[in-house]
C-alpha positions in Angstrom: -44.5 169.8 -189.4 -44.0 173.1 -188.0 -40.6 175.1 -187.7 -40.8 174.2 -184.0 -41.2 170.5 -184.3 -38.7 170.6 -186.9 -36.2 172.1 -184.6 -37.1 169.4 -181.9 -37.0 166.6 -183.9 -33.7 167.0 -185.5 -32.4 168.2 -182.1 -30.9 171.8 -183.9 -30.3 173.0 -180.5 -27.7 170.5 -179.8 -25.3 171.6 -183.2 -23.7 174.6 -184.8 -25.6 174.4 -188.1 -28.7 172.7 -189.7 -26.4 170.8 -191.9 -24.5 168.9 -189.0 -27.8 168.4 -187.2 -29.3 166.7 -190.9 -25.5 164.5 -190.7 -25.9 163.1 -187.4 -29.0 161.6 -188.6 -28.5 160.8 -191.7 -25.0 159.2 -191.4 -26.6 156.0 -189.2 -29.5 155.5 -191.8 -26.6 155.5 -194.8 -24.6 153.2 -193.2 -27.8 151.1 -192.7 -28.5 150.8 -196.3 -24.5 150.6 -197.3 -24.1 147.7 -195.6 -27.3 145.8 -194.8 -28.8 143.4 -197.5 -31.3 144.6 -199.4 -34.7 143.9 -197.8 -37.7 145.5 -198.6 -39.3 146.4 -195.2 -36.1 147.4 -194.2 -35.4 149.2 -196.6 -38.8 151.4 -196.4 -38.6 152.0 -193.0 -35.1 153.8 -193.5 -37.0 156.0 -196.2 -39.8 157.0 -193.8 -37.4 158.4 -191.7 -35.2 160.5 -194.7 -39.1 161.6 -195.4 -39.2 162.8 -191.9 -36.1 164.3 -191.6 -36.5 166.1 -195.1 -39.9 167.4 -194.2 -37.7 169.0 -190.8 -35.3 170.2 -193.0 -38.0 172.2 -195.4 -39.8 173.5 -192.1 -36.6 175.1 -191.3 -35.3 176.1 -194.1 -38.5 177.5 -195.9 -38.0 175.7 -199.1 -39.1 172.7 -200.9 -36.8 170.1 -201.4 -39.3 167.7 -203.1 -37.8 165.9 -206.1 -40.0 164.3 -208.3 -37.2 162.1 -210.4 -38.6 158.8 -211.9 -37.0 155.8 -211.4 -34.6 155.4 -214.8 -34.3 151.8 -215.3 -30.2 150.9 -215.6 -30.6 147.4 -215.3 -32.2 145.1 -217.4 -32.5 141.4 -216.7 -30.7 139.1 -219.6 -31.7 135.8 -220.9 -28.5 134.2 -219.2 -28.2 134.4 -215.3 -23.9 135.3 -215.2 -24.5 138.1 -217.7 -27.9 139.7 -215.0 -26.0 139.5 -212.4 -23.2 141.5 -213.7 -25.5 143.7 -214.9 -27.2 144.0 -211.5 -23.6 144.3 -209.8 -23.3 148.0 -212.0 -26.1 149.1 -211.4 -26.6 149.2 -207.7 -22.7 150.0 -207.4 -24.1 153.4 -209.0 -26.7 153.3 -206.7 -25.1 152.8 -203.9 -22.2 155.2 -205.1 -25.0 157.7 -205.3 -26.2 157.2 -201.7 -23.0 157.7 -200.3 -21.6 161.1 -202.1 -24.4 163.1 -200.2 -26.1 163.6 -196.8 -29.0 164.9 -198.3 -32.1 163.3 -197.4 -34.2 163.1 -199.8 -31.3 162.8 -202.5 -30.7 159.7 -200.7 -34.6 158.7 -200.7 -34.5 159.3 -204.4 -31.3 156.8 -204.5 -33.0 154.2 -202.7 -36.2 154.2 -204.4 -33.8 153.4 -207.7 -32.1 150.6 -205.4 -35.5 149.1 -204.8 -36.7 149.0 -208.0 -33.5 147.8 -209.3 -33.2 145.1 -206.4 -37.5 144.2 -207.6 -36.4 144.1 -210.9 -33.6 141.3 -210.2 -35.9 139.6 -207.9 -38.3 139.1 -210.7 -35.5 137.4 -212.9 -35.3 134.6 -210.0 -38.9 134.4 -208.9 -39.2 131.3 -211.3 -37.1 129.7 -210.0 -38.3 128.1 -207.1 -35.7 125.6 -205.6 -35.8 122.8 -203.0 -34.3 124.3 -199.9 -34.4 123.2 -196.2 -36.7 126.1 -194.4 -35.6 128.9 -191.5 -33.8 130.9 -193.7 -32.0 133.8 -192.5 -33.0 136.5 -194.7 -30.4 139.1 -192.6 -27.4 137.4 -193.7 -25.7 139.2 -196.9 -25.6 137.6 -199.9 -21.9 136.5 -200.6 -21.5 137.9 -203.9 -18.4 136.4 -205.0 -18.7 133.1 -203.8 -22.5 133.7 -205.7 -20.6 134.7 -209.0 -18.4 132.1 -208.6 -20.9 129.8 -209.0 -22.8 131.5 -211.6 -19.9 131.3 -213.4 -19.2 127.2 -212.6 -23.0 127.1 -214.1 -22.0 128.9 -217.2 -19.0 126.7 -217.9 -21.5 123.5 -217.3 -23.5 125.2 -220.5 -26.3 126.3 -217.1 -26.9 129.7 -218.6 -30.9 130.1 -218.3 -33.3 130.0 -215.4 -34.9 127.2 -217.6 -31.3 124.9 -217.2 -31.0 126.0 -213.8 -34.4 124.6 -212.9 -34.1 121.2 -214.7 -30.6 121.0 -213.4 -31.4 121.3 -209.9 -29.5 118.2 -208.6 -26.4 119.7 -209.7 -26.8 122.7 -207.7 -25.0 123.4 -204.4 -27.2 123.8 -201.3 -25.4 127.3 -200.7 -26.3 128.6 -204.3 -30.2 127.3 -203.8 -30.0 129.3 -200.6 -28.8 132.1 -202.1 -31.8 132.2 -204.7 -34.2 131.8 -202.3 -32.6 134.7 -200.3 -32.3 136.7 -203.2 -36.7 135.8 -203.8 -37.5 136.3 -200.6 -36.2 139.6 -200.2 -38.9 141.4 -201.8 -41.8 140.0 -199.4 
């Protein structure tokens, strides 16, 4: 992208500074991701356009910005379900904590890709368990978390601690809570 098309696509005419140009489109794409349920297309079509407006922001500003972090895994699944989920619940708090302290974009891209992989990770932990659900699922809805905890942690006292119990204890399960599993697996497709 040249300096030109950089100007043009991040509308630098229009504001005082590069920095309140980068906000104005940033702040729409973070509030996306702050409050939206995780969804992998989504959530990849929010980083193209950070990569865009990053690559704008080096074109202007004559400097890399490139960041090649690896993902550091902070979250890894337990053998019982309450104790993952908690564990899940910290880390993309951090993540999420992390996304919103900066309007950098590719800061936040880094953030996101740690999300994502945390958010795969989790996924993983539920993919086996594959429940009886009625179909037409909508995936947009967020996941009530405490309402989800709350039954993770009804499980628990029922001695349901494993993805093993859940599965053979299916008929005890609440329609909401099989829903929310097969939200929770199908939000990686």
């Amino acid at each position: 992208m040249t300096e030109k098309e950089a100007r043009q696509f991040i509308n630098l005419d229009q504001f005082d500074s590069i920095e309140e140009a980068v906000e104005e489109l940033v702040f729409p794409i973070k509030s996306f991701l702050l409050t939206s349920p995780i969804l992998k297309k989504t959530f990849l079509s929010k980083l193209k356009k950070l990569a865009l407006i990053s690559e704008a922001c080096e074109a202007i500003k004559g400097e890399s910005t490139k960041n090649n972090e690896k993902i550091k895994p902070i979250f890894i699944p337990q053998k019982e379900i309450l104790s993952t989920f908690m564990a899940y619940e910290q880390a993309i708090s951090k993540h999420y904590l992390a996304v919103s302290s900066t309007n950098e974009p590719r800061e936040i891209m880094v953030s996101c890709e740690q999300l994502l992989h945390t958010h795969a990770t989790y996924v993983a932990f539920w993919n086996e368990c594959q429940l009886t659900t009625t179909s037409g699922m909508l995936l947009s809805k967020p996941l009530d978390r405490m309402v989800f905890y709350s039954e993770l942690k009804n499980l628990h006292v029922k001695n349901i601690r494993t993805i093993a119990e859940i599965i053979k204890s299916e008929s005890e399960l609440s329609h909401d809570f099989k829903i929310e599993v097969e939200r929770i697996r199908q939000s990686m497709t």
